[in-house]
N, C-alpha and C positions, 0 to 999 in steps of 0.2 A: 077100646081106649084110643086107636089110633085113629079111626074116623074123627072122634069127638076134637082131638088135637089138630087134627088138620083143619076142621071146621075153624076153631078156636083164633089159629094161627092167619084163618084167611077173612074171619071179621074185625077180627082184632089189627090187622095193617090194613083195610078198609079206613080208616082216616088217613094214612099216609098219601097212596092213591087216590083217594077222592080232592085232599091239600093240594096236591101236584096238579090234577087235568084242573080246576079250579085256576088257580094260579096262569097254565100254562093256555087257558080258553077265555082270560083276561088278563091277560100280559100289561097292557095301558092301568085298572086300577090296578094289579098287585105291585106296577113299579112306582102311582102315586101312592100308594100303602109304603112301600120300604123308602120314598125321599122322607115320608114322615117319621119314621119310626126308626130305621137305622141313618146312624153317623157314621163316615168312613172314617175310620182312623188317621191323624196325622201322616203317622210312617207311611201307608197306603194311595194317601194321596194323590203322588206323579202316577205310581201305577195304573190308578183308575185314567186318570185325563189321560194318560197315552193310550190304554184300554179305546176309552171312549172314541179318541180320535183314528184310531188304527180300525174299529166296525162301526164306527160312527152313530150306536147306538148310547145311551145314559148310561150314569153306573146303576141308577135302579132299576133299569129294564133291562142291561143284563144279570142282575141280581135277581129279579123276578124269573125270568127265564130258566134260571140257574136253580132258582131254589125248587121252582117246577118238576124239572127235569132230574134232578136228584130224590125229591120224594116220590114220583112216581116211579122211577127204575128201581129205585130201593127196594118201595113197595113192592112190585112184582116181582121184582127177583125175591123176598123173603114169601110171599107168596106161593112161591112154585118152587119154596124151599132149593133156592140156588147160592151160593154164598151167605148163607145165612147169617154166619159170625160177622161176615166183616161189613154189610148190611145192617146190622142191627147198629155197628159201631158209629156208621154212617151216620146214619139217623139219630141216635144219642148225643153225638157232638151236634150235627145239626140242629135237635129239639133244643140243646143244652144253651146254644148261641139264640137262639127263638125266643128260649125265656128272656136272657138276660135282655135282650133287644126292643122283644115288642109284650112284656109283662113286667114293666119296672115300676113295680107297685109301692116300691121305697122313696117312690121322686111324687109321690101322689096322695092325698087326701080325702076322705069323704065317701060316700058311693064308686068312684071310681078306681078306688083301692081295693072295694071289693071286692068288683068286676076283677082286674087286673090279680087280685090272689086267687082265684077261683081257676081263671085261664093257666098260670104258671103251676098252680096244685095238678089240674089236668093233663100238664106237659110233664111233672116229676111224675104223675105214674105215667104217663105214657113211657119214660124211660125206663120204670121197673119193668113194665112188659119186655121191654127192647132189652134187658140186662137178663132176662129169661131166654129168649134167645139165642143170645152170647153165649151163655150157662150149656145151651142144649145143643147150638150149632145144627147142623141136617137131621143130627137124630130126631127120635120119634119116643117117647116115653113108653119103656118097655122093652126097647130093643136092646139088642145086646151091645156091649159095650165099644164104641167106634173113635176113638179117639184120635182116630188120624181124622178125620171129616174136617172140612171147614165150614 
């Protein structure tokens, strides 16, 4: 059972990792992808422009970069089962902010609401997987009981 889990745990965050180098091996479209699709919040606003001007980068290429770099470390670190708890947490709120962002299928019509229900269906499980995680922490199903582990 322990192979089969380990297997499990290292296809199963194979989308997070492949999202991230993706993302982080076209930085240029994934930051014209997020000026489309995310809005920075009012409150947020000075933040970003000082942001921007202090590395002189966009706010969505360092959001692109950012979101890169987050789902790929996540991903390996639940991979090689290293902080697992707080890694899955990662990623949950991140998937959680993905949906509401670039799957807002209540603001749409037609064919393209179905597409957009299909992608946000695929991110709530992706969450239940990540809520299995959380649940199991480093354990290994079978093993004896470790509740200090994170």
């Amino acid at each position: 059972m322990p192979v089969v889990f380990v297997i499990g745990r290292v296809v199963f965050i194979v989308y997070f990792i492949f999202a991230g180098l993706q993302r982080l091996m076209n930085v240029t479209a994934s930051a014209d992808y997020f000026a489309h699709t995310f809005v920075v919040p009012d409150a947020l606003e000075r933040a970003t422009t000082q942001l921007t001007n202090l590395i002189g980068l966009s706010t969505p290429t360092v959001l692109a970069m950012l979101a890169g770099i987050v789902e790929l470390a996540a991903g390996l670190l639940i991979a090689f089962n290293v902080g697992t708890r707080a890694m899955a947490i990662v990623l949950i709120v991140f998937t959680a902010v993905e949906i509401y962002y670039t799957h807002n299928f209540w603001a749409v019509t037609g064919p393209q609401r179905e597409a957009l229900m299909v992608g946000a269906v695929l991110h709530v499980s992706l969450i239940g997987g990540l809520l299995a995680f959380v649940a199991l922490g480093s354990s290994q199903p079978g093993e004896p009981d470790r509740r200090g582990d994170v």
